[in-house]
C-alpha positions as CSV (number, residue, x, y, z in Angstrom):
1,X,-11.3,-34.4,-7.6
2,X,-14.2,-36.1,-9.3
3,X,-15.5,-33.3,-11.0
4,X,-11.9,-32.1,-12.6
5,X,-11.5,-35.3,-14.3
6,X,-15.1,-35.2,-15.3
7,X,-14.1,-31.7,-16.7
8,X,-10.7,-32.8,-18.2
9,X,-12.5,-36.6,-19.6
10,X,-15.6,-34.5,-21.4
11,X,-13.4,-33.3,-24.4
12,X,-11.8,-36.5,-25.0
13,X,-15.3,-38.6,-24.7
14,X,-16.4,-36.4,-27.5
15,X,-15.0,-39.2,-30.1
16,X,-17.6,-41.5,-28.9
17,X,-20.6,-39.1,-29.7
18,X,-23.4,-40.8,-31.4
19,X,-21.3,-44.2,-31.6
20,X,-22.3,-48.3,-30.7
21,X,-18.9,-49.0,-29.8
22,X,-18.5,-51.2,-27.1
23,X,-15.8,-50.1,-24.2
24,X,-14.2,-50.5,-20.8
25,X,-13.0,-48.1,-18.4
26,X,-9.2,-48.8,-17.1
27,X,-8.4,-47.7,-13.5
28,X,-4.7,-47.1,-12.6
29,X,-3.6,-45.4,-9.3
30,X,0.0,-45.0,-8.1
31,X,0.7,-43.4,-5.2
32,X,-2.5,-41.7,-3.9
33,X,-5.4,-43.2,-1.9
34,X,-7.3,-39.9,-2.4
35,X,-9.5,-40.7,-4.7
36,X,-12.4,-42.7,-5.2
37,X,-12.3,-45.3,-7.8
38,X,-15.7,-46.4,-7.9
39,X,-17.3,-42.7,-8.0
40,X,-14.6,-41.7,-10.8
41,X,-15.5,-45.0,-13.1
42,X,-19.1,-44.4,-12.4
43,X,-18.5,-40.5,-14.0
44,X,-16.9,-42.1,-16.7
45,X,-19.8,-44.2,-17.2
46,X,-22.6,-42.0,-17.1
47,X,-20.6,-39.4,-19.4
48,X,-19.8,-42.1,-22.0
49,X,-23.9,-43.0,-21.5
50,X,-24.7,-39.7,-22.3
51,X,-22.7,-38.9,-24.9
52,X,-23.3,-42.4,-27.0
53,X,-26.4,-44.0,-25.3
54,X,-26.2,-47.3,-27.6
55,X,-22.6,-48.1,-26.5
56,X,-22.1,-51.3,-24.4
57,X,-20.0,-52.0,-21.9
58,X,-17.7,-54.8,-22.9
59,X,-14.8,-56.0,-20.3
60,X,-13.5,-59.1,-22.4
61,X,-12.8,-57.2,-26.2
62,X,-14.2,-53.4,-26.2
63,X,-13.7,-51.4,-29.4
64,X,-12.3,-48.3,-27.1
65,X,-11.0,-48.4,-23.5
66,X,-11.4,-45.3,-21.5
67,X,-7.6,-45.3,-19.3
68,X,-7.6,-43.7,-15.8
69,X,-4.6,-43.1,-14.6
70,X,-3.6,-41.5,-11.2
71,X,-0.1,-41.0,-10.2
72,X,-0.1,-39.2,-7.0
73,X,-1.8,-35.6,-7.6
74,X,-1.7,-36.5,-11.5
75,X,-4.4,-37.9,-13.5
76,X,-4.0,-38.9,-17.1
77,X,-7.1,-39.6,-19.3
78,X,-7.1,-41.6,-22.4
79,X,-9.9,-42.9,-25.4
80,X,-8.1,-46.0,-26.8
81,X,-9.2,-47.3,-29.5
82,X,-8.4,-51.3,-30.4
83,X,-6.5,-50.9,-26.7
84,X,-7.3,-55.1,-26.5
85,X,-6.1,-55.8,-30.4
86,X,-2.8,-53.8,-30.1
87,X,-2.4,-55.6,-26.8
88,X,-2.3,-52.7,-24.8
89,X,-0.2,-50.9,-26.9
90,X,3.0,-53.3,-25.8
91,X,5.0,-52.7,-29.0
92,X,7.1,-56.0,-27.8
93,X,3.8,-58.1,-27.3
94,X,2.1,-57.1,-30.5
95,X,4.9,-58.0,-32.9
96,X,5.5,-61.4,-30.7
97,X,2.2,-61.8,-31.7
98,X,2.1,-60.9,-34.8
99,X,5.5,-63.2,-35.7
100,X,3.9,-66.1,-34.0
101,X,0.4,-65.9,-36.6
102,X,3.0,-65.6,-39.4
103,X,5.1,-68.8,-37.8
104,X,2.0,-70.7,-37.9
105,X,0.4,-69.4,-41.3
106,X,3.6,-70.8,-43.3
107,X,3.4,-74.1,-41.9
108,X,1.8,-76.7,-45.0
109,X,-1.8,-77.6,-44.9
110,X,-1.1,-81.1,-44.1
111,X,2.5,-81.5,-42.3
112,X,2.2,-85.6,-43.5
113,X,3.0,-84.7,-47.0
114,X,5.1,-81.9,-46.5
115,X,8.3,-82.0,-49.1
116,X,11.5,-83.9,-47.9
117,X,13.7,-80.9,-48.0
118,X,11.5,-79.2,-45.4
């Protein structure tokens, strides 16, 4: 199994060619206890090593995240990029997010000598 999502991840690493982005490498499995975990992020790894050898791996805020995902004899491979900024792609936690910043932003400087009408 390892070597067909090496196969199907090559093309799609490709975007990271030559880059010193920093990124993580997302593990999902549903339904199958198959295959290896370890030995398919350590593939990942070494292909994203080859193919940008001055990216960093970077668990907290990575630039790209590399998604694994196995649903029984399924996998789906991904190259995020800003995966952690758009929150994981959650449209509803993004524009919480985002409305929450503006919230804050529109309060006055000093809330002490904000006008009466306020």
């Amino acid at each position: 199994h390892r070597e067909h999502i090496m196969q199907a991840a090559a093309p799609l690493l490709e975007e990271l060619r030559g880059t010193k982005v920093s990124y993580a490498i997302e593990w999902r499995r549903r339904c199958n206890t198959g295959i290896d975990k370890k030995e398919v992020i350590d593939g990942v790894a070494a292909a994203v090593g080859l193919l940008a050898p001055e990216a960093r791996v970077d668990l907290g805020q990575p630039d790209a995240v590399v998604l694994v995902d196995v649903m029984k004899s399924i996998c789906s491979l991904s190259v995020l990029m800003r995966w952690q900024q758009m929150h994981h792609y959650n449209l509803r936690a993004a524009s919480e997010k985002k409305a929450h910043c503006s919230a804050v932003t529109n309060l006055p400087e000093d809330p002490i000598e904000a006008p009466a009408d306020a």
